[in-house]
C-alpha positions in Angstrom: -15.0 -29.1 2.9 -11.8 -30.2 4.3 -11.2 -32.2 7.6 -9.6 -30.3 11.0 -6.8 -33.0 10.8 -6.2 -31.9 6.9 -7.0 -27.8 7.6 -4.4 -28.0 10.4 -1.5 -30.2 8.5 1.0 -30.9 10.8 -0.4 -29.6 14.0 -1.5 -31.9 16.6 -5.2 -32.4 17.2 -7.6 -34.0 19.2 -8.8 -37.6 17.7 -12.5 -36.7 19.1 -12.6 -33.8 16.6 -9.6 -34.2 13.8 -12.2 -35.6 11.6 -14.6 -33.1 11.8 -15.7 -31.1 8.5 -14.4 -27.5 8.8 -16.5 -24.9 6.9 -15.0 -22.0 7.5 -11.8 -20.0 9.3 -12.6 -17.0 10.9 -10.3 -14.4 13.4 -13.4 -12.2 14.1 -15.6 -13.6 16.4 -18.7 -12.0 14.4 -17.6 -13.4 11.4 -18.0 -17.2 12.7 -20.5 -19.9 12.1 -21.2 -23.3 12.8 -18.3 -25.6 12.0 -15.6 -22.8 12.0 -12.2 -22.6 13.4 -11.7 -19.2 15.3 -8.0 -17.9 15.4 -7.8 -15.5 18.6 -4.8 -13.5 18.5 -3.0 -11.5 21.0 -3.6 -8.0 20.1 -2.3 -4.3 20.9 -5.2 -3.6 22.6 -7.3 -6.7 23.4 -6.4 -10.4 23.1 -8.9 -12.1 20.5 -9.1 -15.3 23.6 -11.6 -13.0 25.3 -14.1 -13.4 22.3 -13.5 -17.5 21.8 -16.8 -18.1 24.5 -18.9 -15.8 21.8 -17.4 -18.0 19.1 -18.0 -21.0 20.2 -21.7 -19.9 21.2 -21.8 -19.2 17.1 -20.7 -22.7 16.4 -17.3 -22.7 16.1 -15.8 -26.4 16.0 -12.9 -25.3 17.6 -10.2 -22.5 19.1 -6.8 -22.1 17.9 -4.6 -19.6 19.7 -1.0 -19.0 21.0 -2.2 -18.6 24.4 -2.4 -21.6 26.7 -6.7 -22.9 27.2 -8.0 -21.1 29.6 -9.3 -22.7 32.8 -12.9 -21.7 32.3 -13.1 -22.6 28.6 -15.3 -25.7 28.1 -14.5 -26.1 24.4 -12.2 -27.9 21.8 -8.7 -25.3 22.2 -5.8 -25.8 20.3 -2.8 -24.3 21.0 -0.1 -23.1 18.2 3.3 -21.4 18.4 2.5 -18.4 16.0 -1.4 -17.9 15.4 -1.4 -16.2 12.4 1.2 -18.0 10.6 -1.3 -20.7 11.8 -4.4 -18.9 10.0 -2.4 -18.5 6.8 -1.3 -22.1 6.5 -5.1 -23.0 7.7 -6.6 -20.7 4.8 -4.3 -22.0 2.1 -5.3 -25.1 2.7 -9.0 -24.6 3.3 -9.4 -22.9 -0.1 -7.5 -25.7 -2.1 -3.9 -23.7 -2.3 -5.2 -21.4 -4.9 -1.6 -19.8 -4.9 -0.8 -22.7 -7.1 -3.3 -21.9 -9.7 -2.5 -18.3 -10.1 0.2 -15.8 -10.4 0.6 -13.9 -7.6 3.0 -10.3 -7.6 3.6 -8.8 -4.4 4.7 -5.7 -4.4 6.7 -3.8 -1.3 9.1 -0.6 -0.7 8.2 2.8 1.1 6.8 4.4 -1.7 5.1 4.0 -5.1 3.2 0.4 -4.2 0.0 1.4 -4.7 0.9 3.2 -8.4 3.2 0.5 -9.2 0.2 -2.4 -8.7 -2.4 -0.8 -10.3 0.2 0.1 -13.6 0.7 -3.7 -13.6 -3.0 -4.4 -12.8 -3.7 -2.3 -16.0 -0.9 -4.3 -18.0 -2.9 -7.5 -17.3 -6.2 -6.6 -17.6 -4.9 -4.8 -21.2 -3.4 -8.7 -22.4 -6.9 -10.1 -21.6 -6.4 -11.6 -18.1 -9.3 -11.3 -15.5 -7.0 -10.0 -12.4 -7.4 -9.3 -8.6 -5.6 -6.5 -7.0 -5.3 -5.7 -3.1 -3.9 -2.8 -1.9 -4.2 0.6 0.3 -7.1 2.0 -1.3 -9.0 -1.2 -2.4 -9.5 -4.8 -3.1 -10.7 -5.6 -6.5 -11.7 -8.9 -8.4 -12.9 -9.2 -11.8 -13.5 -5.7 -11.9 -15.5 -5.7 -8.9 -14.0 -3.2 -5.8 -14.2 -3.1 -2.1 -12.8 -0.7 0.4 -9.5 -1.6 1.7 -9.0 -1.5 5.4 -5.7 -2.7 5.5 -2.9 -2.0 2.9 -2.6 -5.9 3.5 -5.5 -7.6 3.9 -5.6 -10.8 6.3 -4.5 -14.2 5.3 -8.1 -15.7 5.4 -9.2 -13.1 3.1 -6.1 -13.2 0.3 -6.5 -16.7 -0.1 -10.3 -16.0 -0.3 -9.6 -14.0 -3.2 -7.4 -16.0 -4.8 -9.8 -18.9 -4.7 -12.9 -16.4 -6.3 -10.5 -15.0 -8.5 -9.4 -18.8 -9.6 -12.9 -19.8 -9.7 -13.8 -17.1 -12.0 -11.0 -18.0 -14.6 -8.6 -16.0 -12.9 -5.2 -16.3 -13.9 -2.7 -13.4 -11.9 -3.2 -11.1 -9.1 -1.3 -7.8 -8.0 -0.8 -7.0 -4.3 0.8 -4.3 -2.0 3.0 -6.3 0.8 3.1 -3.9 3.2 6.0 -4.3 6.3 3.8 -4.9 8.8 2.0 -7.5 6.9 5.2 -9.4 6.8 6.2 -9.1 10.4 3.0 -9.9 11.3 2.5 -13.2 9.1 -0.3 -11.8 6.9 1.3 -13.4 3.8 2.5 -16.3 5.2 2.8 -19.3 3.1 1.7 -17.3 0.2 3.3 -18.5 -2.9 4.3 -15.1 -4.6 5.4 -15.4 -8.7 7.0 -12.5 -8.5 8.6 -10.0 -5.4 9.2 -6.2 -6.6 11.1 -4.1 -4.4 10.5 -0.3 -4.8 12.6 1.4 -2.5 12.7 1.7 1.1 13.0 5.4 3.3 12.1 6.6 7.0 8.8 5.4 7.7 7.3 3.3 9.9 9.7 3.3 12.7 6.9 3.4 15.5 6.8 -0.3 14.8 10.3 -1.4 13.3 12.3 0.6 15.7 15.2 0.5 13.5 15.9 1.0 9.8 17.2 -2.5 9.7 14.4 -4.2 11.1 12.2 -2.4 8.7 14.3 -3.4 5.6 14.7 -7.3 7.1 10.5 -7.4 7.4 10.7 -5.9 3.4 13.2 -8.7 2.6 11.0 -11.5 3.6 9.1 -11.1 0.8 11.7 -12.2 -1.1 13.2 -14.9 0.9 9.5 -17.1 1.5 8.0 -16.3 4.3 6.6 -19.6 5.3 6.8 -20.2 1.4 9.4 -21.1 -1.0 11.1 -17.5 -2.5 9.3 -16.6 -5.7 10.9 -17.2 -9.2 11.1 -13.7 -9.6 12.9 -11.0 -8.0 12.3 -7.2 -9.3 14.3 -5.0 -7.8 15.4 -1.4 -7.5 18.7 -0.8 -8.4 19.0 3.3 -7.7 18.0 2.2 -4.3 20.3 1.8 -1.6 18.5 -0.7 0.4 17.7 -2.5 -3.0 21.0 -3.4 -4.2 21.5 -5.0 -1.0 18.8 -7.4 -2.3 20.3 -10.8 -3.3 18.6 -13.3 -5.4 17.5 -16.6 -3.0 18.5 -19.8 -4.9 16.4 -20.1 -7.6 15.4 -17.1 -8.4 16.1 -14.8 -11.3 16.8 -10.9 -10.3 16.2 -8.4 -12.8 16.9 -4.6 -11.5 15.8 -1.4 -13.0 16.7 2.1 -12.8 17.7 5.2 -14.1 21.1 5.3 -13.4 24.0 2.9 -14.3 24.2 -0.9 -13.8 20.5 -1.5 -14.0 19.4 -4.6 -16.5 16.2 -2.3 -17.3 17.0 1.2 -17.6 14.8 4.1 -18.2 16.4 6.7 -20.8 15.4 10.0 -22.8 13.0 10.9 -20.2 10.5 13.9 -21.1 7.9 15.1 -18.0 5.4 17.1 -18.8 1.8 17.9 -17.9 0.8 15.8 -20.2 2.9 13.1 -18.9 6.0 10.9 -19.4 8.0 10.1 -22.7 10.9 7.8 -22.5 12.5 4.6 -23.7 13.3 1.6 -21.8 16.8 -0.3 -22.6 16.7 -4.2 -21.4 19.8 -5.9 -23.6 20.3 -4.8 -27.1 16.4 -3.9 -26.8 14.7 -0.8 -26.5 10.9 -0.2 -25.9 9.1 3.4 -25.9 7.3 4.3 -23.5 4.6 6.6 -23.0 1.6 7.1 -19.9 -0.3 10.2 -18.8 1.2 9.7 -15.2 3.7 13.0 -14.5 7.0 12.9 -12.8 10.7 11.0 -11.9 8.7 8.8 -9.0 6.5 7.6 -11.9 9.5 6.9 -14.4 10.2 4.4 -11.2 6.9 3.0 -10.5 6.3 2.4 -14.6 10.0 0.4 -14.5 8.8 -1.5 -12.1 5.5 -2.5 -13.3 7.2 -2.8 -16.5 9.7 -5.2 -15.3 6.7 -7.3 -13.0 5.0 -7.7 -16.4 8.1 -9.1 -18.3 8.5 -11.7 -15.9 4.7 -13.1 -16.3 5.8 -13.3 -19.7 3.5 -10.2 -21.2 4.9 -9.0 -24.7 6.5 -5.5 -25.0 3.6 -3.9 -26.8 1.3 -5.4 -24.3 3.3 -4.0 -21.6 3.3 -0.4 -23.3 -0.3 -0.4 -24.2 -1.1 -1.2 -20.2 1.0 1.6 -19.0 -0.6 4.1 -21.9 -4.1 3.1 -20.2 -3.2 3.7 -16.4 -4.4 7.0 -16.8 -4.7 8.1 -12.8 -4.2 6.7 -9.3 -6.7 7.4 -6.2 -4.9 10.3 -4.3 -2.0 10.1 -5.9 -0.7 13.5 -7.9 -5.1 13.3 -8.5 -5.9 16.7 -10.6 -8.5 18.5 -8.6 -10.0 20.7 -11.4 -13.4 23.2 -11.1 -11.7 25.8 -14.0 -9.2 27.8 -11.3 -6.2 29.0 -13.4 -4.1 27.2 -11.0 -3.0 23.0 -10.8 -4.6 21.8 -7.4 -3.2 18.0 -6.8 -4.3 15.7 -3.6 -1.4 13.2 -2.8 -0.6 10.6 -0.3 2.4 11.9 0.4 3.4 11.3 3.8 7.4 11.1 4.6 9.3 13.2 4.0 11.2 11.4 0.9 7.4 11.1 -0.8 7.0 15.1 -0.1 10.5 15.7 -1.8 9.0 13.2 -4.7 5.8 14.7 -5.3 7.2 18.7 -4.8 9.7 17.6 -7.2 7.4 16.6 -10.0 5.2 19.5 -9.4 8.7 21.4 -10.1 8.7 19.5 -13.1 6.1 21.3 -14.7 7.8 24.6 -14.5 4.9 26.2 -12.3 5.2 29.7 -11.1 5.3 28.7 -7.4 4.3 25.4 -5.4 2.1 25.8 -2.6 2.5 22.8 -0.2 0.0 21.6 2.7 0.8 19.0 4.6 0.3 17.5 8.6 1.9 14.7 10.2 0.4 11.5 12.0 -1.1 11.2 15.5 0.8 8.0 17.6 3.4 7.7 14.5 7.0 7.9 14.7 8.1 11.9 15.8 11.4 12.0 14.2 10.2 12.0 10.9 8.0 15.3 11.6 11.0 17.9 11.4 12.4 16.1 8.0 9.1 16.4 6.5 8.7 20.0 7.5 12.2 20.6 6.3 11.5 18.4 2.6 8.1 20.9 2.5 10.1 23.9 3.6 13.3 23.9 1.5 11.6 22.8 -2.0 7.8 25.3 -2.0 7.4 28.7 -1.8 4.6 29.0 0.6 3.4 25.8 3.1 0.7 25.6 4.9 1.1 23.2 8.0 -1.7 21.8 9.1 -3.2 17.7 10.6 -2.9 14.6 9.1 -4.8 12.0 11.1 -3.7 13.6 14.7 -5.1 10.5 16.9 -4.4 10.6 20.2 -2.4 13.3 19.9 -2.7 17.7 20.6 -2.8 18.6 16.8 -0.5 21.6 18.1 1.8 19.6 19.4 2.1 17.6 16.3 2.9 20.5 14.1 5.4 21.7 17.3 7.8 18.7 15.9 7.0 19.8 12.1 8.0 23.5 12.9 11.6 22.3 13.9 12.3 21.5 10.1 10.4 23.6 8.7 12.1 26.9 10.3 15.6 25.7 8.9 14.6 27.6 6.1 12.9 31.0 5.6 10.2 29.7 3.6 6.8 31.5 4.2 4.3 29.4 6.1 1.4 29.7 8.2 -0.1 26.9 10.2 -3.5 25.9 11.1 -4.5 22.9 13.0 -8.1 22.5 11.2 -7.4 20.8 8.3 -10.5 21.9 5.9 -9.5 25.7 7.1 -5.9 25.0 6.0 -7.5 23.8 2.4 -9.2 27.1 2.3 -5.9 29.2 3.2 -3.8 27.0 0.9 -6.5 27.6 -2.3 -7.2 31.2 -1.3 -3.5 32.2 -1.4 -2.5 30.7 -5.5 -2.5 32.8 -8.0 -2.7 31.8 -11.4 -0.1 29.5 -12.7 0.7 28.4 -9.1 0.7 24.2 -7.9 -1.0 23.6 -4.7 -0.3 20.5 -2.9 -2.4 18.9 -0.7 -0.5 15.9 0.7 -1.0 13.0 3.3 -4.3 11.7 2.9 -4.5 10.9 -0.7 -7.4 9.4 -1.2 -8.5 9.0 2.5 -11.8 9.8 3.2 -12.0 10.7 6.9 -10.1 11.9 9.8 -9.2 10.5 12.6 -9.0 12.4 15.5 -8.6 11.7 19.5 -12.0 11.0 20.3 -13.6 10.4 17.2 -13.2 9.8 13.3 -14.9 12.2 11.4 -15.5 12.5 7.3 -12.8 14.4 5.1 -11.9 14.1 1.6 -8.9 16.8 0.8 -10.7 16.5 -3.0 -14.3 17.5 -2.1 -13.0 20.4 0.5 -11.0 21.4 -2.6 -14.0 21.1 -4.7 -16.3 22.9 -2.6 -13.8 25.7 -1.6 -12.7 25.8 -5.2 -16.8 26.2 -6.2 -16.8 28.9 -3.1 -14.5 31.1 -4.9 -16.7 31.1 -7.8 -14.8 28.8 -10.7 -16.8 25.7 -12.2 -15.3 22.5 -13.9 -18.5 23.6 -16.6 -17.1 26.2 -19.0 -20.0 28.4 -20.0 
C-alpha cells in the first residue's frame, strides 16, 4: 500500500490524513472498503457526491470530487479540478504504474476496433505472449474473459488489469479507446505503446455535436492524454480524417491502405467465402497474407493489426500465422448456420458507413440477393437514421426495418426517421417494430442462395427498451426460427 500524499501526487492534502495507508480507489460507492479513496463524479443523471455519506459509512479514508464539500459532510473531502483525470492518475499510481511494465495498444476509429484488437490479440498470443484485451464485447486476461460493460472500461479498472496482467508475466495488452472514453478521461495518463487509428464516420454525434469534436476526442489518443504521445502511431491512410493525423514529436507514423501513398499497402486481394488472400507491400518487402475473415473492411482491420504487431517488433511470419488463427469475431459477419441453403450473418453494424461495409462484403460473395435487417438507436443521434436507411435501401434487395435498442423512444417513431432514407429508393421493405418478429420475416422470406443480414446488435444479448431491458440475441432468435422452419446444423 501506498500513502494518500503519494496516491494523490501533486494534489494538496490534509497533513491529519496524507500519511494514511490507502488500500484501495473506488467510484462506486458499493465497491468501497475500509481505507479507500471514493471518487464521486458529476454524472448525467445523478452526481456520485450523493453516495460519499454511504462510502464513508464503508470506510472510506477519504472523498475526492470536483464539487466543492458539502456543508453537511463530516468527513476528509478533497476537492480536484477534473475528477476522473484524478482517478486515473490515482490508479496508476496505486497499482505501481504498470503501463511502464507492459505494452499497451490502443486502438480507436468508428469502425473495425473490436476486429482489429482481437486480430492483434491473436498475433500476440500466437508469438507466445500472455496478453490482456478490453474491448466492446469483453475484458480478457490470460485467457480468462469477463463481460464488458463499457467499450472502455474505467481507469481504476485498466490499470487493475494491467497490474494482474503484469503480475502474471504479462508483457502487452490490446484495447478499444472508444471517443467518449477520451473525452471523458477514462485513459488518462495511460502510457499507450502504440495508437492505431482506423477510420472515423458519422456516429456518435448525440455526444460530440460536431464531426470535429468527435475527430479532436479520437486524436487525443495520439497526442497523450495526460501522458506522453506513444512511440507509435498506426494510422489509416485511405481515411480522410486519418491523413489529417500528424506524428507528435517523437513518434514514428506508419500508415496503411489500399490505395496509393500508404507505407503498408494491401495488394492482390482475393474475397471469398472462404476468406481473404492478399499480399502486404511495406518497402521492397512483401508478406502473404491469408485469414478466414471475409471482405474489404477486413483487408483494413488485418492492415491494421498487421501494422500494430510490426511496431511491438513481432516477425512477419508471426504476424501472418496470428491473422491465419483469428478465425471469427463475436457479432461481427458471425455465420449463423442450422443447414438452411441460405448464409444467415449477425453484425454489429450500426451507421450507416458499417451497413455499406458489411452489405458490401456480403456482395462480395456473389449471393443471389442480400436481405438486410436492421433498426436504429433509442436517445442516439436522428440524423444518421435516414443515411442508414438509405446505405440499407440502395445496396439489398429486400430490408426489413425493424428496433435496435429503442430506449426511451416510440419504436415507430424511430423507424419514421429510417423511412426517409430508405424510400429514396424503390427497394422492397417491410417494417416491423418487434424485433424477434422481424428475424422471423427476414428468415422466412430467403430463398436458397440468398444473404440475410441481421445488423446492429452484433453480439448483444438483450434489448433495451423504454421501461425495461429485456433478453435478445439476434443469433439464438435466428437459431430457433431457423430450427422452426425445420433445418438442423446435424446433417442426418
Amino acid at each position: 500500500m501506498s500513502t494518500l500524499a503519494e496516491i494523490l501526487s501533486g494534489v494538496p492534502v490534509s497533513p491529519a490524513i496524507a500519511a494514511a495507508q490507502v488500500s484501495g480507489v473506488a467510484y462506486d460507492s458499493r465497491k468501497v472498503g475500509p481505507g479507500f479513496l471514493f471518487f464521486a463524479f458529476p454524472g448525467k443523471h445523478v452526481d456520485g457526491g450523493v453516495f460519499a455519506a454511504q462510502a464513508l459509512e464503508r470506510g472510506a479514508l477519504a472523498i475526492v470530487s470536483e464539487s466543492p464539500r458539502p456543508a453537511d459532510f463530516n468527513g476528509f473531502w478533497i476537492q480536484v479540478e477534473h475528477g476522473r483525470h484524478a482517478l486515473a492518475l490515482a490508479a496508476r499510481n496505486f497499482y505501481g504504474k504498470p503501463d511502464e511494465r507492459i505494452a499497451i495498444t490502443g486502438i480507436t476509429g468508428t469502425n473495425g476496433k473490436t476486429t482489429t484488437t482481437y486480430i492483434l490479440d491473436s498475433i500476440l498470443r500466437g508469438a507466445g505472449h500472455t496478453t490482456a484485451l478490453a474491448g466492446t464485447i469483453e475484458s480478457r486476461l490470460a485467457g480468462k474473459a469477463t463481460v464488458a460493460v463499457n467499450t472502455t472500461p474505467e481507469s481504476a479498472e485498466l490499470f487493475r488489469l494491467f497490474a494482474e496482467l503484469a503480475a502474471a508475466g504479462g508483457t502487452h495488452a490490446t484495447m478499444e479507446v472508444s471517443s467518449h472514453a477520451l473525452a471523458l478521461g477514462r485513459v488518462y495518463g495511460i502510457h499507450f505503446h502504440t495508437a492505431v487509428f482506423t477510420n472515423l464516420t458519422r456516429d456518435h454525434l448525440d455526444f460530440h455535436q460536431t464531426m470535429e469534436e468527435y475527430f479532436a476526442a479520437k486524436r487525443m489518443l495520439f497526442e497523450g492524454a495526460g501522458a506522453p504521445p506513444p512511440p507509435f502511431a498506426v494510422v489509416n491512410h485511405d481515411d480522410a480524417f486519418g491523413r489529417r493525423i500528424k506524428a507528435a514529436p517523437g513518434t514514428e507514423r506508419l500508415s496503411y491502405g489500399i490505395g496509393e501513398g500508404a507505407a503498408a499497402r494491401a495488394c492482390n486481394i482475393h474475397s471469398g467465402f472462404d476468406g481473404l488472400h492478399f499480399e502486404i507491400v511495406l518497402g521492397k518487402e512483401r508478406f502473404p497474407i491469408v485469414s478466414p475473415l471475409p471482405g474489404r473492411m477486413n483487408v483494413y482491420n488485418i492492415l491494421a493489426a498487421w501494422c500494430a504487431g510490426h511496431t511491438l517488433g513481432i516477425a512477419p511470419e508471426l504476424l501472418a500465422s496470428g491473422i491465419a488463427a483469428c478465425r471469427a469475431v463475436p457479432g461481427r459477419f458471425e455465420r449463423v448456420d442450422e443447414g438452411q441453403p441460405f448464409l444467415v450473418v449477425v453484425d454489429y453494424a450500426h451507421t450507416d458507413d458499417a451497413l455499406r461495409n458489411v452489405i458490401g462484403v456480403a456482395r462480395g460473395l456473389d449471393p443471389k440477393r442480400v436481405i438486410t435487417l436492421f433498426g436504429c438507436g433509442g436517445d442516439r443521434d436522428r440524423a444518421k437514421r435516414p443515411m442508414m436507411g438509405e446505405a440499407a435501401a440502395e445496396l439489398s434487395d429486400f430490408v426489413v426495418l425493424t428496433s435496435d435498442n429503442p430506449r426511451s423512444e416510440d419504436p415507430l417513431a424511430i423507424i419514421n426517421d429510417a423511412l426517409q432514407g430508405l424510400w429514396r429508393h424503390d427497394t422492397p421493405h417491410v417494417e416491423e417494430p418487434d424485433r424477434e418478429k422481424a428475424i422471423r420475416i427476414a428468415l422466412a422470406k430467403a430463398e436458397p442462395g440468398d444473404i440475410v443480414i441481421l445488423a446492429g446488435k452484433g453480439h448483444e444479448t438483450y434489448q433495451i427498451l423504454k421501461d425495461r431491458t429485456i433478453s435478445l440475441d439476434d443469433r439464438e432468435v435466428a437459431r430457433r426460427v431457423l430450427r422452426g422452419f425445420g433445418y438442423s446444423a446435424v446433417k442426418e
